[in-house]
C-alpha positions as CSV (number, residue, x, y, z in Angstrom):
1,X,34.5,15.1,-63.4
2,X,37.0,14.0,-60.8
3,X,36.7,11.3,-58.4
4,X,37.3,11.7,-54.7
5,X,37.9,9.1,-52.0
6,X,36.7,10.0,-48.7
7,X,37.7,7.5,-45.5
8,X,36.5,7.9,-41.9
9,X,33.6,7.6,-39.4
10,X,30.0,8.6,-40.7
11,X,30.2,12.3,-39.3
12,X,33.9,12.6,-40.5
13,X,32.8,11.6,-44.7
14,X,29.3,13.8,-44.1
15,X,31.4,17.0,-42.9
16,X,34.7,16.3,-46.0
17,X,31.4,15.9,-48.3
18,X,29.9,19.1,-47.5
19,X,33.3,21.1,-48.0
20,X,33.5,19.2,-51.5
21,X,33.9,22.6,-53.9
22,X,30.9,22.1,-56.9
23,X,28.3,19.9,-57.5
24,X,28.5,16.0,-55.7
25,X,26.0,13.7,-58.0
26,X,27.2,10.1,-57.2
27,X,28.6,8.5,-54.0
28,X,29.6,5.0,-53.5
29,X,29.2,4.3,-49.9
30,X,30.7,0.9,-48.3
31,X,28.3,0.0,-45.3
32,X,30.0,-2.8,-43.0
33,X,27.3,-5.2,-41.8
34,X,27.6,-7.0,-38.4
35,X,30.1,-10.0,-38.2
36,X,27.5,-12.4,-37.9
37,X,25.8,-11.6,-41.4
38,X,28.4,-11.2,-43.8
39,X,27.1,-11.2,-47.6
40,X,30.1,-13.2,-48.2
41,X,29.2,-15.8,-45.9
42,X,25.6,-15.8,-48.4
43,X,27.6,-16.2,-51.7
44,X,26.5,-12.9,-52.6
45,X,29.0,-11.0,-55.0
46,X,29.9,-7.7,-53.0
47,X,31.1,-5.9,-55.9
48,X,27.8,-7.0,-58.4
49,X,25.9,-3.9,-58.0
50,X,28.9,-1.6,-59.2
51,X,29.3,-3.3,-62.3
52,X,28.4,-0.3,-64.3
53,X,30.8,1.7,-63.5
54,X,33.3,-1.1,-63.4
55,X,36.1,-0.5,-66.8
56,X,36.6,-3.3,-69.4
57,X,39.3,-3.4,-72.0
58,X,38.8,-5.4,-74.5
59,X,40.7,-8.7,-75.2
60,X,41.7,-8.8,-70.9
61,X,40.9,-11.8,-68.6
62,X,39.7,-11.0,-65.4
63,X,39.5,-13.8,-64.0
64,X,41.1,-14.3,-60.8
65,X,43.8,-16.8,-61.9
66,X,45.0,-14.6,-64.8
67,X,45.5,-11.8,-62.3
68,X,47.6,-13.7,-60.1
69,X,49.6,-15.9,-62.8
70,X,52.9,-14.5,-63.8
71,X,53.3,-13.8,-67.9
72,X,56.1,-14.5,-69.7
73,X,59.2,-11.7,-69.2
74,X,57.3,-10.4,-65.9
């Protein structure tokens, strides 16, 4: 299986979709609410729902201040 990212307006990703050579069985589509009702502004976690198909390697931390800190010899 090989995993494909496809940018542009709605009609531009249908149209690259359809040309896609074999069989399409997931999509993960990004759908940009108004301004004025973010689901960031309501605390919700905008990445929760792709959890699944997220990658963990065992004995990493994720959080966000181990990502950003410098290790030693970097």
């Amino acid at each position: 299986m090989k995993a494909q990212v496809v940018k542009g307006s709605k009609q531009e990703i249908a149209e690259t979709v359809v040309r896609i050579p074999g069989e399409v069985r997931e999509a993960i589509v990004f759908v940009e609410e108004p301004s004025d009702q973010t689901q960031a502004a309501s605390g919700e976690d905008l990445f929760a729902e792709m959890e699944p198909f997220m990658v963990h390697v065992g004995g990493a931390d994720y959080a966000r201040e181990a990502i950003y800190t410098r290790l030693e010899g970097e």
